[in-house]
Each structure stands twice: as structure tokens, then as C-alpha cells.
N, C-alpha and C positions, 0 to 999 in steps of 0.2 A: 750618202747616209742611208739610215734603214729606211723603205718607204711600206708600210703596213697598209692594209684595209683601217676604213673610220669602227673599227671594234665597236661592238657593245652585246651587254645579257639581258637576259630576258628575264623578267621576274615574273613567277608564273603562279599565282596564287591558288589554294585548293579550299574547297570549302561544299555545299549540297542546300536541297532547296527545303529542309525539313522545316527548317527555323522560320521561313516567311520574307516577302520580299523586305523588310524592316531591315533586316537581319543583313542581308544582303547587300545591303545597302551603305548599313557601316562596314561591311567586310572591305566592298570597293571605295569607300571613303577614308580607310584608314589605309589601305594598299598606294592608297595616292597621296598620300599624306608621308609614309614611309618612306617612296621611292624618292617623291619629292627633295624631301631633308637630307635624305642621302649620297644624292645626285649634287645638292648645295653643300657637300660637310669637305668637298674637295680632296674626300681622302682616296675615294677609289679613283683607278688609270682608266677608269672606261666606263660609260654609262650605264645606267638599267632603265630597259624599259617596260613599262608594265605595260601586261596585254591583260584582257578581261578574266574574270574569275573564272575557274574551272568549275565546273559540277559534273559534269557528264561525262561518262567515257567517249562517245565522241567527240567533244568538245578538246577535250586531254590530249587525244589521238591527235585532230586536225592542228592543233596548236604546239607541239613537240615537232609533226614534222614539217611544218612551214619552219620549226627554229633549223630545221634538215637544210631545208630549201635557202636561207637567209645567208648569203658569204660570209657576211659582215655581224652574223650571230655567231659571238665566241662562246657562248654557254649559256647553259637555262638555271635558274637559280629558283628553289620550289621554296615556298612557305605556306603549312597548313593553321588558317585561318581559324578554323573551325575544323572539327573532324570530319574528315573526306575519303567516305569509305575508298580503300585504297585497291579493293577490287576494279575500280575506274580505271586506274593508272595504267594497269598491266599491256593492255594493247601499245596504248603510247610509251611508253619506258621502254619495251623492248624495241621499237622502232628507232628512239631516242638516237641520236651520232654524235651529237655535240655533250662535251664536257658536263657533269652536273654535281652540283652545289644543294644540300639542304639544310634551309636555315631554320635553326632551333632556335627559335625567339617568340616573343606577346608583342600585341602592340600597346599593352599597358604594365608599364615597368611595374606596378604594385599591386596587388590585392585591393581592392578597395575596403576593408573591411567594415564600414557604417552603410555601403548602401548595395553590398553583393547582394547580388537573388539569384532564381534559375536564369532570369533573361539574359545574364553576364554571364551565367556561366555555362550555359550554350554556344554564346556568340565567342567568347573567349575561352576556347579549348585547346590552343594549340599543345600542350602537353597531354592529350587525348590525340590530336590528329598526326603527332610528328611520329608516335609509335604507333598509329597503325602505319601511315606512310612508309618507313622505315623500314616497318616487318616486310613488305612486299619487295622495297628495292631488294634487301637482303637474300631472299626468297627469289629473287631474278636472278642474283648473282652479279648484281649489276655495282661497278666501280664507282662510288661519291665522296665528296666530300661533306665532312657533317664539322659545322660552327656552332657552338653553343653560346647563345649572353642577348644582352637586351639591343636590340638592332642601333640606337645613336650610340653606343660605347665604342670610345676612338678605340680598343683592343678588336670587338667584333668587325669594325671596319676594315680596320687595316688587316684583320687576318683573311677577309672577303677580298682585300686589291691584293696581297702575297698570291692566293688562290686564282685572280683572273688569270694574271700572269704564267700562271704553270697553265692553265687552259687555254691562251692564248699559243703553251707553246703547243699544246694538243695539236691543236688546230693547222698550226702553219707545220709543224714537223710533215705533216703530210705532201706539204711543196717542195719541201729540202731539195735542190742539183748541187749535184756534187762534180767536177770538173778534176778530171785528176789527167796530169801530166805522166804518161807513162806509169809505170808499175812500183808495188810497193821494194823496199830495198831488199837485196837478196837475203836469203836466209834469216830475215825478222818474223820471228810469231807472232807479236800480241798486236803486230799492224792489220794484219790476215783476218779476214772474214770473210763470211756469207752476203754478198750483194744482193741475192736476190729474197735470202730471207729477210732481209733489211727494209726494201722495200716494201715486201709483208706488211712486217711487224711497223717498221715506224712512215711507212711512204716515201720513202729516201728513194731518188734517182740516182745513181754512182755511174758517170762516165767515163769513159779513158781516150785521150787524144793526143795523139804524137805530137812531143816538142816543137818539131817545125814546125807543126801547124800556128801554134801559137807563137812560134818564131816569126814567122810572114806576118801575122796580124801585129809585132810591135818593130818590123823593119817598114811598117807601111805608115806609122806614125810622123808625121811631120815636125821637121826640125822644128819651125816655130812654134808648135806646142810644143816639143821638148824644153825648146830657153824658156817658155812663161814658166813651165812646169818646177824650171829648176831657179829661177830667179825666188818662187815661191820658198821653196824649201831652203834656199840661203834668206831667207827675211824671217822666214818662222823659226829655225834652228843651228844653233849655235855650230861653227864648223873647225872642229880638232885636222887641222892639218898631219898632226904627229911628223914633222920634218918633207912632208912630199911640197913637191911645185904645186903652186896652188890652180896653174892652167889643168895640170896632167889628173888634179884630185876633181878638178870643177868634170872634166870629160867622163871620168868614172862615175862620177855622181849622175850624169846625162845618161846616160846605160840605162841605170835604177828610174829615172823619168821615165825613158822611153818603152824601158817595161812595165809601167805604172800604166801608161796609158792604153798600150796596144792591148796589155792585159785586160786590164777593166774594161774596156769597148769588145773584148772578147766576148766575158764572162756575163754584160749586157745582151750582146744581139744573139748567142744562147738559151738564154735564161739561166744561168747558171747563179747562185746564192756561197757556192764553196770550194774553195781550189784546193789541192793535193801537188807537192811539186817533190822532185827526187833529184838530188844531186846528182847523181849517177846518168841520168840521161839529161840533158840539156842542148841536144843537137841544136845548131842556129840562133841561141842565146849564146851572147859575151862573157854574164855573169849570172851565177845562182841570182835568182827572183830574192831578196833581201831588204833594204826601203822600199821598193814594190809593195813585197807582200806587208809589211808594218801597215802602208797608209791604208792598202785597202781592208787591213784588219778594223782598222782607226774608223773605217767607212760601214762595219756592219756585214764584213763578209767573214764567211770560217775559212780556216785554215790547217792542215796537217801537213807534218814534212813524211818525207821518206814514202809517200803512199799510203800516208794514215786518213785515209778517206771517214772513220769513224768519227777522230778525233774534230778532223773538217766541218764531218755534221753537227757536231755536239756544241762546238765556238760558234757556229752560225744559228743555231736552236738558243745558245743562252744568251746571244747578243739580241735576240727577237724577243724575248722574255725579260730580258732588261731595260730594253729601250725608253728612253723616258724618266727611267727611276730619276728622282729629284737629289742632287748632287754625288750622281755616279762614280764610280772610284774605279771600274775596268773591269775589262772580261777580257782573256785571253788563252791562245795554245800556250802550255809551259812543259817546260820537261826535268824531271830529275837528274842533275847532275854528279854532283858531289856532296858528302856528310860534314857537318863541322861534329867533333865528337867529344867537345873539350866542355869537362861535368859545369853545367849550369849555362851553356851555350851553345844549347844542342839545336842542330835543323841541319834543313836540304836546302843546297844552294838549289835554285831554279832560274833557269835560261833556255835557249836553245841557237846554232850558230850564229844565226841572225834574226827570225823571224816574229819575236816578241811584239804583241800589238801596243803602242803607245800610249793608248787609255790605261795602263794601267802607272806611268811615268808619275814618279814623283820630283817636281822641281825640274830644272833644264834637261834639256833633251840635243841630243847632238848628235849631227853625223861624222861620220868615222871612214876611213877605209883601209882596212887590213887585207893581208894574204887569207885565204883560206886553203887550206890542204886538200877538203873535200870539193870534188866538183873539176877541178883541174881546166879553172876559167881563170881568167884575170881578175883581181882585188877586187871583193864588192864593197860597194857603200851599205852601210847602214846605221837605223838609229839608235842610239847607245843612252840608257839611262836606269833608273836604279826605282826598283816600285814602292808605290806606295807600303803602308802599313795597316794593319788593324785584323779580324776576323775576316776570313773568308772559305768557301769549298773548292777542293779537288773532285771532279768527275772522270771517270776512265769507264770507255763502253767496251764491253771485252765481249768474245764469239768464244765461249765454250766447247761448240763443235756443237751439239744439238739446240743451243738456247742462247739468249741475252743475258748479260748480268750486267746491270750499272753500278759501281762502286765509288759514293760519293764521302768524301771526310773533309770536315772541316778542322781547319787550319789556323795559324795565327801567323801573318806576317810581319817581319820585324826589320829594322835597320841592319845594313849586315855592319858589322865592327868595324871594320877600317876599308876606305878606301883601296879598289883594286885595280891601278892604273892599266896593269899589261894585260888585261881581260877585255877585249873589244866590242863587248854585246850589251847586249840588258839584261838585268838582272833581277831577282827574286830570292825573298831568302826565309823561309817559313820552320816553320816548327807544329806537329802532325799532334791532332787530339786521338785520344787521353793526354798523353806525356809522347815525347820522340821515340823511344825504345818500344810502345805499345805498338804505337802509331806505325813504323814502320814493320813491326811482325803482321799485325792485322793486314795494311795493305798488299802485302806479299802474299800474306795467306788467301786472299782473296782472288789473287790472280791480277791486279790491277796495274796498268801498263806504264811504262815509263814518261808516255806522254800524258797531259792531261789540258781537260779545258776547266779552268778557271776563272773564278769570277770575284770580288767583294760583293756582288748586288744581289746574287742570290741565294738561297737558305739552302740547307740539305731538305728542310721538309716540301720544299717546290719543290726541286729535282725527283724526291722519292717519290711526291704524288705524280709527277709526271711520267714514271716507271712505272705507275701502278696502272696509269690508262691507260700505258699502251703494253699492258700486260706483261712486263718482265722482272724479273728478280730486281728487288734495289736492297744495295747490302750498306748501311750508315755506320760510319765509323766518327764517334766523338764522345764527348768528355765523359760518360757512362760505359763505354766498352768495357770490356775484358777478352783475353784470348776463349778462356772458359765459354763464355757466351756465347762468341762469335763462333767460334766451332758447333756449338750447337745451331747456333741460326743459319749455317751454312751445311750442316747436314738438313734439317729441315727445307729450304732451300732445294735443294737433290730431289726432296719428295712430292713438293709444292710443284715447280716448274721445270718441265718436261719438254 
């Protein structure tokens, strides 16, 4: 499973010594009091901790880049207390590296109007301090996020834990390994990209290691982890023989074990977070990587077929940014298959040969083992089941040739109509916001690839503020589009990012 640093933010309060140590006094009495409550309201995925009040520019400085220095500091989250002239800030803001968050709140939900005087309304200015503060981020040029509403209201909370989360993925994109088995597939474009701008731009490591090698690391696996491996997966999932001997299916299913294991002790003693596999080269593999790659999807790792090393990174970035959510419903690689186009029934089927991650499974899950044409191995196993339902986004990270563009839309998942017995994979069956007929012009027009990583758990406004910090285009397609629009937001776009 995924294993994270113990995250947490830093609440970093601004305020100046005009007022008197008095003043000062409820400023950090009411900061403790805040974080307190907040930390108890159970709504955010990661804690805040307050550090002492800011006044000073050096004080700002010293305490932004110790949040520099902290692993385990996923973001600084600023609240002005009082007006804190924001000439302070400038040294530390620009040094800033971690993630930032400014919260536009009081710590007194009401006016008190029977007993306001100046002394309140000194100490209580945060609508004097949020715009000076603000004016300077802006003035920096610097990427935040801004929450408005009164700090206990379950909306501002929960809009504060949606926001760690994309700061959390800030944070860990920068470790991304990417493990890719040989090369992307011949003559595909929208797999193709800049590796080393990649790294740049989001810290991605992209490696390439010949088949065999990874071939010896799952012939070195031992038979008897193999039988636990595979005893397991006849206990946990239901097994469609479809007429084979059930010796000859139990053997093919031990293949997919022993690719599970040699794999993942690979992708461990690496350090690797993301695999890339290509049907096309599989020297000293039996079978295409298939229930392999499912479990260790299942496990927190990304995945791309064909040498979609992008897409790899993207399912590994949004499994780390979901991790945790409280009754998850799945993240995975999916790919656009086929249209249903009958009026009032409209979507994209979505699957891919085999390698669908099984969090996204609704109801039984089985394995299977069919022919595959691609690959020109013997029958792989894999797991076979039909997705959940409800909202969720498509993300596709595309290489323009000079720049990024992330293209995130959300979606609606549905039941597909009828059962489809001689279809031996998993399946997905959605329908693209605005409507299907927009929905697929925009995404095309966009350039947006036929693979995607998806998820139910996360919002398009995560994703685009995640685009935003690490400075690339994000182009959102939902229930507001129009082509009109989007053309224009896509020549702007052109002008913007370079």
C-alpha cells in the first residue's frame, strides 16, 4: 500500500507590534484556539501546526524556510491577524518552496456591535491585513490558494483538506520514478514526450530497463511464494474457468503471481513508484504483466501501457493525493475504447487489455484467462469486473512539443446496459461533461490522449491547482463549457504559456 511521510501545515499567523504586547497576546491566544478546534473538527487529512506569530521580516524569512527545511511540511497556510504590513513577507515568500494557502477568515464570526471600539478594531482587521498581504503575493507573482468564510464552517474546512491534498501532491510529484519496460509503442504520438522537461517541470524520474532484466528478477521468485501468492487470489476472487482445465488455468494464473512478485521486489529495491510496460517487447516474460499490474495498481503504484510513461506518473500522483479519502471509490489508468451512440445513451466505453486497477470494481471481481493477439505470449490472467458509478475526472498530460498541457473533464459514470459476456477485461462506461457530443469535441480539440488517469476521489479543481503550481496550462472541461469558449481559452493559453 501507499506509505507517505506523517504530513502536516503550518499555520503561520501575521500580525506587528503596533498594538501592544495585549494585543499580541490574543492574537496568539486566538491562533491556538483556531488551530486547536480545527485539528479536533476531524475534517482535515493532515494536521496544522501553529508556529509563533510573525512580526518581523526576519522572523517570516527564518520561519517559511525552516517550512523549506521540514520533509514532513506539506504547506504553510498564512492567516493575517491583524494588518501585517506585507513589505515583511517579501524576502520569505520568495524563498517560500512548499505549497501556500491564504486564509481569508476573523476569528470572530460577528461584529459585535454593543461593544466594538478601536481596540477591536485594531486587533481584529483581518480584512485590512488579507489585502495588504495578498497585494504583495500577487506583486510576487507567486502561485496560492485563497479560501474565503469563517474558519469552523464544515465548507471552509473541507475546502482547506480538498486543497492539502493537491499540496500534498505538490510535494511528492517531485519524487515520482518512473520504471518503464522498453519503449513507447511504435508510431504513437500522444505517448511521446520530453523526459527531461518532465523532470523540470514536475520532478519525474523516467527510466528505461530491458524486459529481461525485469524478466530474471520474476524467474528468481520462488515457487513457494508463488502457491501463497496464488492460493490468495483463488480465496479473494471469484475464478471464470470459461471451459479451460482447471490445472492448465490454476498454471497460467501462477505466471501473473510470479510476475506480481518479482515485479514489485523490482520496483522496491529501485525505488521506483511507476511502471510502463509494452506489449511489443516482453523478452523472458510468458505473459503480458495483466493481474500483476491490476494488484500492484490496487497497491498505490501508477501505471501506463504501451510506454505511456506520463500517464504512469499521473495514476501514481493521483493515488498519493487520494490516499486515505474516507470511503474511496478508485483511481485508475483507463482508455477510450468505443462510442455507444444510441440518442439518450450516449458515452465511451472505457477499459484497456487488461490492466484496469480494481479499486475502481463494483461488486465481484474475477479472474479470467483469455487469448490475447497483442504480445504474442500465451493467455494472460486477469481481473475482470465492471466499475463503480457516480461523478468523477479524466486527466490526460499531453507534451505539446514546447510546453505541458494538463486536460482534466469531468465525467459521469454509469452502469453499462447489458451485460457483456465475450468482453474479457474491465470495464468502464462514462458519459463526458457538458453533454457527450461537447464533451468529445472539446476533448479532441484539446489534444487530449486516449489514455487517461482517473479517479472518483478527485475534483478537477485539485488537479487544476495542481497544474497551477507546477506551472502548466490546465484546460477544464465540464458542465459550463462551450466550444466558443474553449477556443478562446485555448488561444489565450498559446499566449500565457510558453
Amino acid at each position: 500500500m501507499i506509505e507517505m511521510k506523517q504530513y502536516r501545515f503550518w499555520f503561520c499567523v501575521g500580525s506587528q507590534d503596533l498594538y501592544g504586547e495585549e494585543c499580541l497576546n490574543h492574537v496568539a491566544e486566538h491562533a491556538r484556539i483556531m488551530t486547536d478546534r480545527i485539528n479536533a473538527s476531524g475534517l482535515l487529512p493532515f494536521p496544522l501546526v501553529l508556529k509563533p506569530t510573525l512580526l518581523t521580516s526576519g522572523m517570516i524569512r527564518a520561519t517559511l524556510n525552516a517550512a523549506n527545511a521540514d520533509e514532513n511540511c506539506a504547506g504553510v497556510i498564512t492567516w493575517m491577524h491583524t494588518f501585517s504590513p506585507a513589505k515583511s513577507w517579501i524576502a520569505g515568500l520568495k524563498e517560500l518552496r512548499k505549497p501556500l494557502l491564504h486564509l481569508l477568515t476573523q476569528f470572530n464570526r460577528e461584529i459585535p456591535y454593543d461593544s466594538i471600539d478601536m481596540d477591536f478594531m485594531n486587533e481584529n482587521q483581518s480584512a485590512h491585513g488579507d489585502r495588504e498581504f495578498g497585494h504583495v503575493v500577487t506583486r510576487l507573482g507567486m502561485e496560492r490558494k485563497l479560501i474565503a468564510g469563517y474558519w469552523e464552517d464544515e465548507k471552509v474546512l473541507t475546502r482547506i483538506a480538498s486543497w492539502m491534498r493537491t499540496a500534498v501532491g505538490v510535494v511528492e510529484s517531485r519524487g515520482i520514478r518512473v520504471m518503464r519496460m522498453a519503449d513507447n509503442m511504435r508510431n504513437v504520438a500522444v505517448t511521446e514526450g520530453d523526459k527531461v522537461e518532465a523532470q523540470q517541470v514536475f520532478g519525474w524520474e523516467v527510466d528505461a530497463y530491458p524486459s529481461s532484466e525485469i524478466a530474471k528478477a520474476v524467474r528468481d521468485v520462488s515457487q513457494s511464494d508463488v502457491n501463497a501468492l496464488v492460493d490468495e487470489y483463488y480465496e479473494r476472487y471469484t475464478i471464470l474457468l470459461d471451459g479451460r482445465d482447471p490445472g492448465e488455468f490454476r498454471r497460467h494464473v501462477a505466471v501473473q503471481a510470479q510476475i506480481e512478485l518479482g515485479l514489485e521486489r523490482f520496483l522496491k529495491e529501485k525505488n521506483y513508484h511507476a511502471v510502463v510496460t509494452h506489449f511489443d517487447d516482453l523478452e523472458g516474460l510468458q505473459q503480458l504483466p495483466g493481474l500483476a499490474i491490476q494488484r500492484l495498481e490496487e497497491k498505490g503504484y501508477g501505471f501506463g501501457a504501451e510506454g505511456d510513461w506520463k500517464t504512469a506518473a499521473m495514476v501514481r500522483l493521483m493515488k498519493l493525493m487520494s490516499a486515505g479519502v474516507k470511503d474511496a471509490k478508485g483511481t485508475s489508468m483507463l482508455e477510450d475504447y468505443t462510442y455507444n451512440l444510441v440518442p439518450g445513451k450516449e458515452g465511451i466505453l472505457q477499459a484497456h487489455m487488461l490492466e484496469i486497477c480494481p479499486s475502481l470494481a463494483d461488486g465481484e471481481i474475477a479472474i479470467r484467462c483469455q487469448p490475447l493477439s497483442m504480445g504474442r505470449r500465451e493467455d494472460p490472467a486477469r481481473l475482470v469486473f465492471t466499475s463503480k458509478t457516480g461523478p468523477g475526472i479524466a486527466a490526460s498530460l499531453i507534451d505539446l512539443g514546447t510546453r505541458f498541457r494538463l486536460v482534466i473533464q469531468e465525467v459521469d459514470c454509469k452502469k453499462n446496459e447489458r451485460p457483456m459476456p465475450r468482453l474479457p477485461v474491465a470495464t468502464a462506461f462514462w458519459t463526458p461533461r457538458p453533454d457527450f457530443y461537447t464533451g468529445i469535441e472539446a476533448w479532441v480539440l484539446t489534444g487530449g490522449a486516449h489514455h487517461s488517469s482517473f479517479s472518483f476521489d478527485l475534483s478537477a479543481e485539485q488537479m487544476a491547482d495542481w497544474a497551477a503550481y507546477m506551472g502548466v496550462e490546465a484546460v477544464v472541461l465540464d458542465q459550463n463549457t462551450t466550444m466558443q469558449g474553449l477556443k478562446r481559452d485555448l488561444a489565450l493559453g498559446r499566449l500565457l504559456y510558453r
